[in-house]
N, C-alpha and C positions, 0 to 999 in steps of 0.2 A: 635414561628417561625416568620421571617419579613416575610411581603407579599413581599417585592421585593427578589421574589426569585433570585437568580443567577445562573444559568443554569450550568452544563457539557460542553454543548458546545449551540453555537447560530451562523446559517449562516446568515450573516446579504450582502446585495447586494448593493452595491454602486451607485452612478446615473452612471457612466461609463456602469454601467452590464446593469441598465434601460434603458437608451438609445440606447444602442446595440440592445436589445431585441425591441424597441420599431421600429426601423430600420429593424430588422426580421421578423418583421409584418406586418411591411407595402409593404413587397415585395411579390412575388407569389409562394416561394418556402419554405415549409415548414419542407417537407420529408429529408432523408439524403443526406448527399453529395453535400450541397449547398454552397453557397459563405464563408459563417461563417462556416462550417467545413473546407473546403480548408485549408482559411486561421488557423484555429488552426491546422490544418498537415502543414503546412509550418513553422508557428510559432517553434512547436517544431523541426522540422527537422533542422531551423534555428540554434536555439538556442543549441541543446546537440549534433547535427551533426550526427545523426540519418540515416540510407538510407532513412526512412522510415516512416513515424508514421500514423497510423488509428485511427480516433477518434471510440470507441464501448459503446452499452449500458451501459457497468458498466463493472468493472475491473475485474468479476466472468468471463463475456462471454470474455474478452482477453484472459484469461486464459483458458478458452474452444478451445478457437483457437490455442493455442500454442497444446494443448492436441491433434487437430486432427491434425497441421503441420506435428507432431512428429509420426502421422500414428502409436498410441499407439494401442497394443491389449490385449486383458486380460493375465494377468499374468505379464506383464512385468510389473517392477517395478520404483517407482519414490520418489527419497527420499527431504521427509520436514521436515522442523521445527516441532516439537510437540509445541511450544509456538507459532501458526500462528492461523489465522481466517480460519474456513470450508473452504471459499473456493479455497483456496491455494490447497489443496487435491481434495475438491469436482470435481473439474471442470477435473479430471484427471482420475479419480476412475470413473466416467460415463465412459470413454471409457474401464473398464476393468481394471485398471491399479490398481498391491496393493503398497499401501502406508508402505513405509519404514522409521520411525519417528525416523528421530534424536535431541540430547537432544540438548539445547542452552546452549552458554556461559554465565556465573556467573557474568559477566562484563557486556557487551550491550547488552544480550541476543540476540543473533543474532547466528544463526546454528552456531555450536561447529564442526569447521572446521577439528580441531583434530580426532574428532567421525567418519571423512566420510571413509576413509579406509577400514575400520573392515564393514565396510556396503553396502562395492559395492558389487554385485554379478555379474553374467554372465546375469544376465538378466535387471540389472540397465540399466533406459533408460531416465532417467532425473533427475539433481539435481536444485531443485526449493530455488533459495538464498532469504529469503526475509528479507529485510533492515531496523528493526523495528526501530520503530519512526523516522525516517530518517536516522538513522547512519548505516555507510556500514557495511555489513559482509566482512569478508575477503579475496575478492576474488582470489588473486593469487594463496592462495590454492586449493581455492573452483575448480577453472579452471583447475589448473594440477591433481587435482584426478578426474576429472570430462573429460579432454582429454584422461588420462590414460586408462579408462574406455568404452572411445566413447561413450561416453553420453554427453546429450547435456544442458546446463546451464542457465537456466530460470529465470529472477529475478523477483519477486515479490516486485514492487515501489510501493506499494501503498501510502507508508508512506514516500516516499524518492524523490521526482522532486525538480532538481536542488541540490541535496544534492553530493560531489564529495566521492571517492574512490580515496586515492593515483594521485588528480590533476586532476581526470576522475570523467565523469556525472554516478550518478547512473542512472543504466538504460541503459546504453551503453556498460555493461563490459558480459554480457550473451548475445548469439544466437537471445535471445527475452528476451524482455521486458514487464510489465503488468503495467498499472497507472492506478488509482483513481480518482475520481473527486466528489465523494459522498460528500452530506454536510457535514461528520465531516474534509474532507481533506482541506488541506492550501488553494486550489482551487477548488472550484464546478460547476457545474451544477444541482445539486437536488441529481441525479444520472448520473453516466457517467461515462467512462474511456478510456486506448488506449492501443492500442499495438504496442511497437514499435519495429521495425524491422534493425538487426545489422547484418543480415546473407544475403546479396539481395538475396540469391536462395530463398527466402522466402518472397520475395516480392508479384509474380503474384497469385499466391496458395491463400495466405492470401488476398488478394481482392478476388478471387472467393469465399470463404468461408463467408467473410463478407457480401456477396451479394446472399444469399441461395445458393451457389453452383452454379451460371453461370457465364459466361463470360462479365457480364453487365459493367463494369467498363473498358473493351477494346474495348464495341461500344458505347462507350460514347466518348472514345476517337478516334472513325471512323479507329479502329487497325482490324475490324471486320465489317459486315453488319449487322448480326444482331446477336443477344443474347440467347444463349441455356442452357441448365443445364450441366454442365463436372464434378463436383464433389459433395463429399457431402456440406453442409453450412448451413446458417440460417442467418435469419434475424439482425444483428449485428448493424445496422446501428443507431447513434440517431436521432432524429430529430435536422434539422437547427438549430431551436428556442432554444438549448439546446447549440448550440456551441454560439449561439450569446451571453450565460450570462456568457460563459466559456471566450471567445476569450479578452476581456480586462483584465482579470486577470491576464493571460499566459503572454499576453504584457506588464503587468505592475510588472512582479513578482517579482522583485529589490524590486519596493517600500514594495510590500507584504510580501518577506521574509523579511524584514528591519526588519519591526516591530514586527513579530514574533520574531524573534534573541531578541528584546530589550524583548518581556514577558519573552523569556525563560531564557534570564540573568539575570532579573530584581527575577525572583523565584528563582534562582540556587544562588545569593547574597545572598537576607534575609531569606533564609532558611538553610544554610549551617553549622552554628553554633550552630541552636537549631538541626540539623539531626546529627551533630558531636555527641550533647551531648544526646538525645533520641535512638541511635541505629537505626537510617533511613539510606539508605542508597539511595544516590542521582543519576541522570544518568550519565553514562559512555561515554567519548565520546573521543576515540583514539586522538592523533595526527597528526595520518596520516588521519584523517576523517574529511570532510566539512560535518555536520548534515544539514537537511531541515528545522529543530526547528516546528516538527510534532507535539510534546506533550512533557508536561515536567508532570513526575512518580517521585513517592517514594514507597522505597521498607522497609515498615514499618517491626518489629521484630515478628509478628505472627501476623495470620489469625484473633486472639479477636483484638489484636491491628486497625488492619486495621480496622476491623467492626467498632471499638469505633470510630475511627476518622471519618469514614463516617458518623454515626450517629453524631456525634459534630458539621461535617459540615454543617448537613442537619440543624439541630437545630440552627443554624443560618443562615439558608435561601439558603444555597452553596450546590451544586450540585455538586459531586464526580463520579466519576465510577473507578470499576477494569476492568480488560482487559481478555483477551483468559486466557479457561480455557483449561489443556490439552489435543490434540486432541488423543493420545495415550489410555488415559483413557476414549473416549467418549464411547457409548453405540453403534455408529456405527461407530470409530473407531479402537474398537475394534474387531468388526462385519468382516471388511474388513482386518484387520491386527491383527486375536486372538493372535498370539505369540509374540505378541512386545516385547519390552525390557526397562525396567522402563526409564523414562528417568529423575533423581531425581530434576534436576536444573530448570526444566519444572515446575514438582509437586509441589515443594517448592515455586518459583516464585509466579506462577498463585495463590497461597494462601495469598500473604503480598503484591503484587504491588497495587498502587490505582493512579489513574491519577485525577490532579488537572484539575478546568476549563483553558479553553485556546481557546481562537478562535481570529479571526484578530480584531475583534473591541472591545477585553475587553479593557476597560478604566484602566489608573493608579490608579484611586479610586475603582475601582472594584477590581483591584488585588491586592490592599492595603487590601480591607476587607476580601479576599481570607485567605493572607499572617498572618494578626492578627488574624484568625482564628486556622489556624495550629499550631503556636507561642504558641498561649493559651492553646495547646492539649499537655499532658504529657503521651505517653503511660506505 
């Protein structure tokens, strides 16, 4: 195997993030809600025309907060993806809530919109859409079975900022919104995320929850003397120092998504002919979809296949992963949801997809030796 391995993924930080950060420190404000968050809640409210946007610890506790918005209680139900990350579920199932796992489509794997129907009940109280690898689910269905319902439509962006829907920002087409900012996302902080806010009756609630449950964020703003506890919340908030590595990437995300777009064409070209002729099959990306160019997948012809390749790659130094395994079949998955109902394109999937490396500073010679790597693999 070469020593220079090539990673999965690698956040690498630009002098722009340096020097922000370098500028965060030198000031006297470290804690949340300082200059450098502002400015990234402006930035995006700017940019996707948002009421609203909170920067929060990481894109689980957005998700936590849409869960207490939603004033969920046990028994009521909230239907996901069975092809999502824990915690798309997790953050909802703490309040009570069981999870109603629907399958995804065979195409972008994105919730199988057709499935929601037969799945609402009287007691459906959220459909969580989430937008894998940045390409949209579909939501003008998702919305009218989801108004039909009165239930309220939650997107899970972890994988989708700045990515559109039919002309529209993902992220803007549900009640609420959840972002990312973890290192494997297009934009980081280490850890980090937001919640953005499309419903304004969800405006004030959502600061007091970010702020353990007081009113601190309306005697900041002298709306108040002083500051008490009124509901429930928790500590949500990140540190400055975390929005200052964030804040020039958000402002520069043209340039950032440029260059993603060019790896993720640059793989979807030279790889297109050899996935023709091995049974790969490549990602899906509607016409009516603007993608984020989150990660570029192949969905090899079985589970030994896939293995072989990851091994291939490793053996030459290249770093692979697959992705969600399904949450339907988990051990506490099924704990909280015994009677599911198979969901096959879920099962299937999670057994043949494998995601190539992809981060903003792989090199063209890097993804050359990516590229000649796969080339070389016959499954």
């Amino acid at each position: 195997m070469s020593d220079d391995l090539l990673p999965f993924n690698r956040a690498v930080l630009r002098p722009r993030e340096l020097d922000s950060l370098r500028a965060a420190s030198a000031g006297t404000h470290f804690s949340g809600d300082g200059p450098f968050t502002r400015a990234c809640h402006a930035t995006l409210e700017r940019e996707l025309g948002v009421h609203r946007a909170l920067l929060t610890t990481s894109c689980t506790h957005a998700l936590e907060m849409c869960a207490l918005l939603l004033d969920l209680e046990p028994g009521d139900e909230v239907i996901v993806p069975a092809f999502t990350f824990v915690s798309t579920i997790n953050a909802f199932a703490l309040r009570g809530a069981v999870p109603v796992y629907a399958d995804v489509r065979p195409d972008t794997l994105n919730l199988d919109e057709r499935t929601l129907s037969q799945l609402v009940t009287a007691r459906t109280r959220a459909i969580v859409a989430v937008h894998y690898a940045g390409v949209g689910c579909e939501m003008d269905e998702i919305r009218r079975v989801a108004d039909a319902a009165g239930a309220a439509v939650i997107e899970d962006n972890a994988h989708g900022l700045f990515g559109r829907y039919r002309g529209r920002w993902l992220g803007t087409l549900g009640s609420l919104a959840t972002q990312s900012f973890h290192e494997t996302k297009n934009f980081t902080c280490g850890e980090g995320g937001a919640l953005l806010i499309n419903d304004p009756t969800h405006i004030e609630r959502s600061e007091v929850l970010r702020e353990k449950g007081t009113n601190r964020s309306r005697f900041f703003r002298g709306q108040v003397d002083k500051y008490t506890w009124v509901d429930l919340g928790s500590s949500y908030l990140p540190s400055d120092l975390l929005a200052a590595l964030l804040l020039p990437q958000l402002e520069d995300w043209r340039e950032i998504q440029g260059r993603r777009e060019q790896i993720w064409n640059r793989y979807d070209v030279a790889l297109s002919e050899w996935a023709g002729a091995s049974g790969v099959t490549r990602p899906v990306v509607p016409a009516h979809c603007e993608q984020s160019f989150h990660m570029y997948y192949l969905r090899l012809p079985s589970l030994e296949a896939r293995s072989a390749l990851i091994d291939h790659l490793k053996s030459r130094g290249i770093g692979s992963a697959f992705h969600y395994q399904p949450l339907n079949r988990s051990p506490m998955g099924m704990r909280l949801s015994p009677g599911a109902a198979p969901c096959p394109v879920t099962e299937d999937v999670a057994d043949r997809l494998l995601r190539l490396p992809f981060f903003n500073s792989l090199s063209d010679e890097q993804q050359n030796r990516v590229v000649d790597a796969v080339l070389s693999f016959h499954p």
